[in-house]
C-alpha positions in Angstrom: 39.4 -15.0 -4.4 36.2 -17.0 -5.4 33.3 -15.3 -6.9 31.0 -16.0 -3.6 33.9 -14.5 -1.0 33.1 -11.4 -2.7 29.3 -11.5 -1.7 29.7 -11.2 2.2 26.0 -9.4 2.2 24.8 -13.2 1.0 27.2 -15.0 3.1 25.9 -13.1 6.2 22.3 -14.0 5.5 23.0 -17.5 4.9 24.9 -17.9 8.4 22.9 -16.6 10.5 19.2 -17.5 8.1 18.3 -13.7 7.8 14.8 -13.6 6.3 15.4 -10.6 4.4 18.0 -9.1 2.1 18.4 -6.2 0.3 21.1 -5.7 -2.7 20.8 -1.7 -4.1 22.7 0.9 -5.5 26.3 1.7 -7.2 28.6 -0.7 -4.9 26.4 -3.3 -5.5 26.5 -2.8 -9.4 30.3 -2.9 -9.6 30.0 -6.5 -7.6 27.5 -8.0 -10.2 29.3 -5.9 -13.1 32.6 -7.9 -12.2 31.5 -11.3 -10.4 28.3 -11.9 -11.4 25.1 -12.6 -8.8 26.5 -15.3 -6.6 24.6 -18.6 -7.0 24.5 -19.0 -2.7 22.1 -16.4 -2.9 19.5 -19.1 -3.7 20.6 -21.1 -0.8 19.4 -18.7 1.5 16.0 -20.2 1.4 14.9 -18.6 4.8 14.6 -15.5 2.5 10.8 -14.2 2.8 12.2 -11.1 1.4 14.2 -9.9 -1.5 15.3 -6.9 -2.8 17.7 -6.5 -5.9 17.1 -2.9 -7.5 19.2 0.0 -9.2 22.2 -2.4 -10.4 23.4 -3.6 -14.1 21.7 -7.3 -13.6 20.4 -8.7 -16.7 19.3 -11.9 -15.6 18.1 -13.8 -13.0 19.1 -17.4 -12.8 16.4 -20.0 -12.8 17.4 -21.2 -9.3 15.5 -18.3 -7.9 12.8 -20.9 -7.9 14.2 -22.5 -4.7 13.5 -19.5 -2.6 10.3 -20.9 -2.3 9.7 -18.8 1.3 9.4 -15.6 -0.2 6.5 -13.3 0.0 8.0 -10.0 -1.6 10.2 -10.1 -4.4 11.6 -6.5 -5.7 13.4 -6.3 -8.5 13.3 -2.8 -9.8 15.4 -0.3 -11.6 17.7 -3.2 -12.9 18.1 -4.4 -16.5 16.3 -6.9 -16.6 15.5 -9.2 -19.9 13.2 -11.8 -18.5 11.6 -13.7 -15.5 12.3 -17.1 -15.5 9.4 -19.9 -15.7 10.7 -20.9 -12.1 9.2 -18.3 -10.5 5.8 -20.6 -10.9 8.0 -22.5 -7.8 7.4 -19.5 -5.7 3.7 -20.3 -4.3 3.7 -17.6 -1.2 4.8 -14.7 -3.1 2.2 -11.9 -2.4 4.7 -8.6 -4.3 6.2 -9.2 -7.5 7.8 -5.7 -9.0 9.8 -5.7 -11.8 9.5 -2.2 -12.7 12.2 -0.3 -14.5 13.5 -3.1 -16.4 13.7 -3.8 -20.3 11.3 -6.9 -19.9 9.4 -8.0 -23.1 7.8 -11.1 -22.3 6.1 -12.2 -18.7 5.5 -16.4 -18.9 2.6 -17.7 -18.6 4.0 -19.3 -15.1 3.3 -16.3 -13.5 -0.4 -17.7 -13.1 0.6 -20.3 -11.0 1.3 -17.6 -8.0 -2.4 -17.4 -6.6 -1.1 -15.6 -3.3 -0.2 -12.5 -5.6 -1.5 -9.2 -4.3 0.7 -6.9 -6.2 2.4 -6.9 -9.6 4.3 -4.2 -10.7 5.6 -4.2 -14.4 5.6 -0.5 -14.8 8.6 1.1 -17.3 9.3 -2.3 -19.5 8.7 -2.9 -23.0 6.2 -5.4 -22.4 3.7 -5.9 -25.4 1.2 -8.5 -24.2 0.6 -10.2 -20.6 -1.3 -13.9 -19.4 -4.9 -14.1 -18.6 -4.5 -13.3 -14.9 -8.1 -14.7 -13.9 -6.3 -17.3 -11.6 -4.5 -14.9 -9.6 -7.6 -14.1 -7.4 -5.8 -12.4 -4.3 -4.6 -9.8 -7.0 -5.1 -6.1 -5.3 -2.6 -3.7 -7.8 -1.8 -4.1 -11.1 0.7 -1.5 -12.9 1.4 -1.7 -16.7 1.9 1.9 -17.3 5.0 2.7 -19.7 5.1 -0.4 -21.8 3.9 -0.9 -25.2 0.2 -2.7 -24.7 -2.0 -1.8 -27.6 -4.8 -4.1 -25.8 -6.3 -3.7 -22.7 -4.7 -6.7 -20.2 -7.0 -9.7 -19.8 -8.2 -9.2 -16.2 -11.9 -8.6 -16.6 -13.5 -11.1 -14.8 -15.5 -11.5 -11.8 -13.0 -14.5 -10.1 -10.4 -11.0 -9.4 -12.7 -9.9 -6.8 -10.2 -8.1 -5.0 -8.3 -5.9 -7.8 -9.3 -2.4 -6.8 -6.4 -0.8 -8.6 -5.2 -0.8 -12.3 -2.7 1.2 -13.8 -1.9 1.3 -17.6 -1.2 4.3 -18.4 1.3 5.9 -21.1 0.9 3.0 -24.1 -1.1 2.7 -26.9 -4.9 1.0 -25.4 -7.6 1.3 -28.1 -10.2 1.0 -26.0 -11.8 -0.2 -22.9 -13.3 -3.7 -22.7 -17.2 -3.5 -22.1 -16.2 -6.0 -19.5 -14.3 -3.7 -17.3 -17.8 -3.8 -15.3 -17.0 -7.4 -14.2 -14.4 -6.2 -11.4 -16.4 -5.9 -8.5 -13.8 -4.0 -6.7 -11.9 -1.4 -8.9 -11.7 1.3 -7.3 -8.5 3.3 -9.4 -8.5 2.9 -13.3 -5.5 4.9 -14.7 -5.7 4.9 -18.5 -4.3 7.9 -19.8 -1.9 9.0 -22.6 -3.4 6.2 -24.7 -5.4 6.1 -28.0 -8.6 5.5 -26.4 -11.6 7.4 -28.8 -14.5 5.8 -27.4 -15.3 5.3 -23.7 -18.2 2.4 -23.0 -20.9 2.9 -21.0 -20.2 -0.2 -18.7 -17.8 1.7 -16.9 -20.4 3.5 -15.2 -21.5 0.5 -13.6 -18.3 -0.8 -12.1 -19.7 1.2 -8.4 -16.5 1.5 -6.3 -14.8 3.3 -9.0 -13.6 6.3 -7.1 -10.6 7.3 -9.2 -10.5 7.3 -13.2 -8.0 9.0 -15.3 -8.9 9.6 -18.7 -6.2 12.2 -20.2 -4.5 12.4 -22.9 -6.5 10.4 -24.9 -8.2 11.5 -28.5 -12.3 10.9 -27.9 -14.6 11.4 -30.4 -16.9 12.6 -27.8 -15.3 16.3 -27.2 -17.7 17.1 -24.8 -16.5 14.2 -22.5 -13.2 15.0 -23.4 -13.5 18.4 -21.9 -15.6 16.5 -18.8 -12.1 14.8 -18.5 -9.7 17.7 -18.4 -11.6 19.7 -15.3 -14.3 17.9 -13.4 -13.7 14.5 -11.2 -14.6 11.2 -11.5 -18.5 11.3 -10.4 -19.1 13.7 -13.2 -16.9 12.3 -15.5 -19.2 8.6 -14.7 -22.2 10.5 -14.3 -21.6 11.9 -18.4 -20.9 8.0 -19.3 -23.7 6.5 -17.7 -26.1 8.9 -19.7 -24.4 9.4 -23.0 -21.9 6.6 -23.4 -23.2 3.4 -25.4 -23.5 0.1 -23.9 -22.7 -3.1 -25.6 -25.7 -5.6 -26.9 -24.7 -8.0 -24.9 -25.5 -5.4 -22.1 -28.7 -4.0 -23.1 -30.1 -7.4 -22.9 -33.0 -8.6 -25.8 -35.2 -6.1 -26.0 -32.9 -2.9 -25.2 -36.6 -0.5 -25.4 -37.9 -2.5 -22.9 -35.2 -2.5 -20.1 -34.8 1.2 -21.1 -38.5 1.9 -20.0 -37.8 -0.4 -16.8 -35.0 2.1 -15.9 -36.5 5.4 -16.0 -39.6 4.1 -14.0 -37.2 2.3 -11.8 -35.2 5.9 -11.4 -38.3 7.8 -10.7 -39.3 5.5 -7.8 -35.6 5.5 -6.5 -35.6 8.9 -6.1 -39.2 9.0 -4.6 -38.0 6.3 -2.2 -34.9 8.8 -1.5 -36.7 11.5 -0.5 -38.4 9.1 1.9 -35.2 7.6 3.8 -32.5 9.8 3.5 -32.8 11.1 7.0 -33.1 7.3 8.2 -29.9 6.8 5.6 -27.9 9.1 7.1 -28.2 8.1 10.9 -27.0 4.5 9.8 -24.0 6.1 8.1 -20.8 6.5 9.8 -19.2 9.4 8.9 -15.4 10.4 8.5 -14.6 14.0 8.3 -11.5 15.3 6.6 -9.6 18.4 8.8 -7.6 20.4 5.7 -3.8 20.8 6.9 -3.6 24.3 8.1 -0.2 26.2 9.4 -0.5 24.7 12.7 -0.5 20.8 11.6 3.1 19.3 11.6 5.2 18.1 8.8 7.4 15.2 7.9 10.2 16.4 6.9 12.4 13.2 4.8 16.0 13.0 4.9 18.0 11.8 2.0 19.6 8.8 4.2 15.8 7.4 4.9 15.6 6.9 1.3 17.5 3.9 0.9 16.7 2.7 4.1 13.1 2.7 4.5 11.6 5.5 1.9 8.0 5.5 2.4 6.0 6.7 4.6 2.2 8.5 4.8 0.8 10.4 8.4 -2.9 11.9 10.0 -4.2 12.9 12.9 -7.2 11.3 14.5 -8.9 13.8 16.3 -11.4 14.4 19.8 -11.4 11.0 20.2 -13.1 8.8 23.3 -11.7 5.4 24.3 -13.5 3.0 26.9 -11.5 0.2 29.0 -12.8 -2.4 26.3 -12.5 -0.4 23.1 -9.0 0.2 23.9 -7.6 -3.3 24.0 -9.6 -3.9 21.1 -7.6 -1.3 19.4 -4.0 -2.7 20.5 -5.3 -6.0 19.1 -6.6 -4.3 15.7 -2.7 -3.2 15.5 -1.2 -6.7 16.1 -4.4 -8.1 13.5 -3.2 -5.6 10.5 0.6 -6.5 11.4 0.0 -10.2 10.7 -2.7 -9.4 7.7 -2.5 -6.2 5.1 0.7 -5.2 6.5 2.4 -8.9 5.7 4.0 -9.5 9.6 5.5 -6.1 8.6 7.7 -6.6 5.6 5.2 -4.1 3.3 4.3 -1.8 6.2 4.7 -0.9 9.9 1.6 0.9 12.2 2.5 3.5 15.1 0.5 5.4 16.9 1.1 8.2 19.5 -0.7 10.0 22.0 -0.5 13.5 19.8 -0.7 15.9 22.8 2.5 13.7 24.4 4.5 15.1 21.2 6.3 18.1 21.2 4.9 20.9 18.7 6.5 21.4 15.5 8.0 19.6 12.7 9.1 15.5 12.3 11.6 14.5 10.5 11.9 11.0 9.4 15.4 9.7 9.0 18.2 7.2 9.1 21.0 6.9 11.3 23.8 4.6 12.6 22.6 2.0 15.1 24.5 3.6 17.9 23.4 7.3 17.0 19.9 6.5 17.9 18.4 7.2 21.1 15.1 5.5 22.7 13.3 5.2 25.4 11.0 2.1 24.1 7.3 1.3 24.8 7.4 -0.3 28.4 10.9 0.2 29.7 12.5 2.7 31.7 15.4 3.9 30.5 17.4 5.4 27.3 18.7 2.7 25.1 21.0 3.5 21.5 19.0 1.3 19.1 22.2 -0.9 18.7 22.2 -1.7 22.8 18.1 -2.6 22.6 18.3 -4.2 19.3 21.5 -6.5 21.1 19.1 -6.9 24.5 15.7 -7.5 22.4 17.4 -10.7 20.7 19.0 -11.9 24.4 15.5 -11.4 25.6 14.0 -13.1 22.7 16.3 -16.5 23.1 15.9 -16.8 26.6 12.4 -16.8 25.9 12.9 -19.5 23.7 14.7 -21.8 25.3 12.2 -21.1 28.2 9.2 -22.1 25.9 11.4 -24.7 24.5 9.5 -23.2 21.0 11.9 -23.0 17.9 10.5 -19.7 16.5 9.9 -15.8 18.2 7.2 -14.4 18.9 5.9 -11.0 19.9 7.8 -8.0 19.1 11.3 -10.5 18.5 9.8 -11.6 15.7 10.3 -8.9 14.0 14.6 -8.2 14.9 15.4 -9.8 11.7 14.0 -6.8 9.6 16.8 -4.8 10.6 19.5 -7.1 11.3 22.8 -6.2 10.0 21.5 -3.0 8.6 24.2 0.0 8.8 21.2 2.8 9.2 18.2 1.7 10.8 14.9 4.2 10.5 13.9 6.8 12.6 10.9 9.7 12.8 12.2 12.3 14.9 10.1 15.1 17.3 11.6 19.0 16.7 13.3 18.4 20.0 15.6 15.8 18.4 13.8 13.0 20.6 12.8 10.1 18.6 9.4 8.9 18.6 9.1 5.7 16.4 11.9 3.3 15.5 10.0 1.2 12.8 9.4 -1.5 12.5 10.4 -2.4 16.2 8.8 -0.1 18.4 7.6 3.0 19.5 9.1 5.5 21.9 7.3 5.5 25.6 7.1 9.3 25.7 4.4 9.1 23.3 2.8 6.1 24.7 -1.0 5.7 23.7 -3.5 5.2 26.6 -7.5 5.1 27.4 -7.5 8.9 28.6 -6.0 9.9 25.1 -7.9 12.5 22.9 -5.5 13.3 19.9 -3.7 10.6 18.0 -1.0 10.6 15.4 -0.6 7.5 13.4 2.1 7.1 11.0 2.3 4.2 9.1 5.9 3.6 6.9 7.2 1.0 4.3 10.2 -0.1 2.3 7.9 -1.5 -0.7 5.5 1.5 -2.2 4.0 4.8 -1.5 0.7 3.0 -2.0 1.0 -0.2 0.2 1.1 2.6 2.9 -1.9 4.4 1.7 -3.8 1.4 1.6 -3.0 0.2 4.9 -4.0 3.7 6.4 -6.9 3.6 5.0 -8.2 0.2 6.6 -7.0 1.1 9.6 -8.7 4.0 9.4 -11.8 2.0 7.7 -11.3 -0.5 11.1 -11.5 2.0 13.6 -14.7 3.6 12.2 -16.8 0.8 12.1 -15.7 -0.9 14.8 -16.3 2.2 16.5 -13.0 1.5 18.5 -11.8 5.7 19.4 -15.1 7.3 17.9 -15.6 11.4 18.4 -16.4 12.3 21.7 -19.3 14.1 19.9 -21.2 10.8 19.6 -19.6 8.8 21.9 -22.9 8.4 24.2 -25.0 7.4 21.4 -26.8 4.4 20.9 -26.4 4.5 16.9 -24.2 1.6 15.4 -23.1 4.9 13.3 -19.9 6.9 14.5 -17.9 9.4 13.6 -14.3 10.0 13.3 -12.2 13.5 12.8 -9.0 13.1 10.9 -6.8 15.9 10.1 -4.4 15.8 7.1 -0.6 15.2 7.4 2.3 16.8 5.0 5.1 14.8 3.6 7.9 17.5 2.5 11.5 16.9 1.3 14.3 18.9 3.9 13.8 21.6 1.5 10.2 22.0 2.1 9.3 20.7 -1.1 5.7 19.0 -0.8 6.0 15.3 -1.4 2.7 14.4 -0.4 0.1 14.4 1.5 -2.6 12.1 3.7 -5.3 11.6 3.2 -6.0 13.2 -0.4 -8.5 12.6 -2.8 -7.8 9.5 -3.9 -7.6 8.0 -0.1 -10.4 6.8 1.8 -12.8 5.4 -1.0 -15.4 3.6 1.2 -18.7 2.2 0.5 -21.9 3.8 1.2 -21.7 3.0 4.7 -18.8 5.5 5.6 -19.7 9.1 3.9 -16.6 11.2 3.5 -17.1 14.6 4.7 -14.1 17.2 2.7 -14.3 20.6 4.0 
């Protein structure tokens, strides 16, 4: 038998031009331990999505350069020695992670990928990385566990969208002055480093919401202390009054501006005093309902974990739709779907109608196609997800042919996610009914409509905890100031402010251990227009 009749996963995907595949776990080991990675898996160049993680591969061939359709590539938890310099052929990748490797070099190639949202390097043994100034799209960076003794060249104003940098756990000497030059960064993790002196350009960088500074020897030990028990606005409040700015900062005559600033700071606050009232009308303003013993929980199965492992819930609360906000927030759904959440590969949206759910616990899980039981948003009856998945791609060719179009559209487009997948995802009510059956559809029990009050929203992922997070909080961020299911407490006003309720959700493992929960303290990091109200 040749080496390729062994890889039927890649054989399937060719025949039938899957868009997404997904090699993982022991079984999949053994086949690359005694065959090696079959070379027709860079045929399949309808791929948009690949997956390759917890196996024994050491290398990728440099034919991986003729997938040139992919958007996500995950490579994690292998063993990994290198990327090749044909990844630079890859121009619509947005997700590159090739965490949990034993990497020690990243070519320079990796520039050339200016649709790059995410890069995930975390756990190598990488030592340096390219200037990424050309990869403007970038959002997340990780580079925690590696062996960086510089900080990575990313400081520049061009990166306007990197709001989150990880690089924890190696051996940084210090921040660049230049840090304040991302316009965006709003998660700096630099802890367990050798770090001694913090500058005081950090304090400028104004979204900063999140900054972790442990572990690290200051000299200041005042600061140091800041660091180990109060939060980020104190910890930047210390820097920006005691922390020394470079030369180059201070401008020519450093007296001079120094004078400009405390006159400037008296009038500010003088001016405060003056508008804050006015201020605060123009502010929308989210407030953040602590879980209590009441809320439900998502429970998470061991079987979801391979299948579709991440997922983050709220509840939006005492809301007030009108005829025309309503369709404006079905069309915000099907917006985020084809934007942040990448037509669904990084992340799904559902929402429910929360007083159409029955009380108590969820459980998200995965089963066997013909163990699931729906009754989907606008039909009638029960279907096993294996009978609607069969009927949704009938439906979806008819419609083709009657178009006379060559692709899918609407909710067909998304069948090949799950094709030929042995569980498929599930989040289940208490009364065993299920609710969602990402990322197709939700159930019609729990059908959102203009007269509903309560909603819960979970969104889920295969790719990262965080991808989630983010994509919670801009739907969130949408809804506010678009004023699309504002409180019923304002909802007569004739303020362009609003307000919106959201109570916290809790992820827990089956045996009730807390995973996490939604939103936290590091969620929802708005500008001054949206003040965050924590009880």
């Amino acid at each position: 038998m040749s080496v390729d009749n062994n890889w039927n996963e890649i054989e399937q995907v060719k025949k039938e031009k899957r868009h997404e595949l997904i090699l993982s776990g022991a079984s999949i080991s053994e086949k690359i331990k005694s065959f090696g990675l079959s070379d027709e898996l860079f045929n399949c160049e309808t791929l948009n999505y690949l997956n390759i993680s917890h196996t024994c591969l050491q290398l990728i061939s440099e034919e991986i350069g003729r997938l040139t359709n992919l958007t996500t590539l995950v490579l994690h938890s292998n063993q990994l020695l290198n990327i090749p310099v044909t990844v630079k052929n890859l121009t619509k990748l947005k997700i590159l992670d090739c965490s949990c490797n034993e990497l020690t070099l990243v070519p320079d190639e990796i520039t050339l990928l200016t649709q790059l949202t995410t890069l995930n390097l975390n756990s190598n043994s990488l030592s340096k990385l390219p200037c990424l100034k050309a990869n403007v799209k970038l959002n997340t960076l990780d580079l925690s566990n590696n062996k960086f003794d510089v900080f990575p060249d990313v400081c520049y104003n061009d990166l306007s969208h990197l709001a989150e940098v990880k690089i924890s756990k190696n051996s940084i000497r210090e921040i660049p002055d230049a840090i304040s030059a991302l316009p965006s960064l709003k998660h700096l993790d630099v802890a367990d480093n050798c770090i001694k002196a913090v500058p005081g350009e950090l304090a400028d960088c104004q979204k900063l919401k999140e900054l972790n500074l442990k572990g690290n020897k200051l000299n200041d030990k005042r600061l140091e202390k800041l660091i180990d028990q109060c939060r980020t606005k104190q910890i930047l409040d210390y820097v920006n009054q005691h922390c020394e700015k470079s030369s180059k900062s201070k401008g020519s005559s450093g007296k001079e501006n120094k004078s400009k600033s405390k006159k400037n700071t008296k009038n500010d606050g003088h001016n405060k005093n003056i508008n804050d009232e006015t201020i605060d009308n123009l502010t929308h303003k989210l407030k953040i309902i602590h879980v209590n013993n009441e809320s439900p929980v998502i429970k998470i199965t061991e079987s979801i974990k391979q299948v579709r492992p991440h997922i983050v819930g709220c509840i939006v609360k005492n809301i007030a739709f009108t005829e025309e906000n309503f369709k404006k927030f079905i069309q915000l759904q099907t917006k985020l779907h084809d934007g942040i959440c990448d037509k669904r590969n990084a992340a799904t949206i559902a929402t429910h109608d929360y007083d159409l759910i029955v009380p108590g616990d969820l459980t998200f899980t995965a089963k066997a196609p013909t163990e699931i039981e729906i009754k989907p948003l606008g039909r009638t009856k029960l279907f096993t997800a294996a009978e609607l998945f069969k009927r949704l791609q009938v439906e979806a060719d008819n419609l083709r042919r009657e178009k006379k179009r060559n692709v899918y559209s609407g909710i067909y487009k998304y069948l090949y996610l799950i094709e030929g997948k042995p569980l498929f995802p599930c989040l289940v009510d208490s009364a065993n009914q299920v609710i969602s059956f990402p990322p197709i559809t939700n159930s019609d029990i729990t059908k959102m409509s203009v007269n509903t009050k309560n909603m819960f929203i979970e969104v889920t992922g295969v790719t990262s905890q965080q991808i989630c997070r983010n994509v919670m909080d801009e739907f969130l961020k949408e809804l506010i100031t678009q004023g699309l299911c504002s409180s019923m407490e304002n909802s007569n006003q004739t303020s362009n402010a609003h307000n919106l309720e959201v109570e916290q959700v809790k992820v827990v493992d089956m045996e009730g251990n807390l995973k996490h929960i939604y939103p936290s303290r590091v969620d929802l990091n708005f500008d001054d227009k949206i003040k965050i109200i924590r009880d």
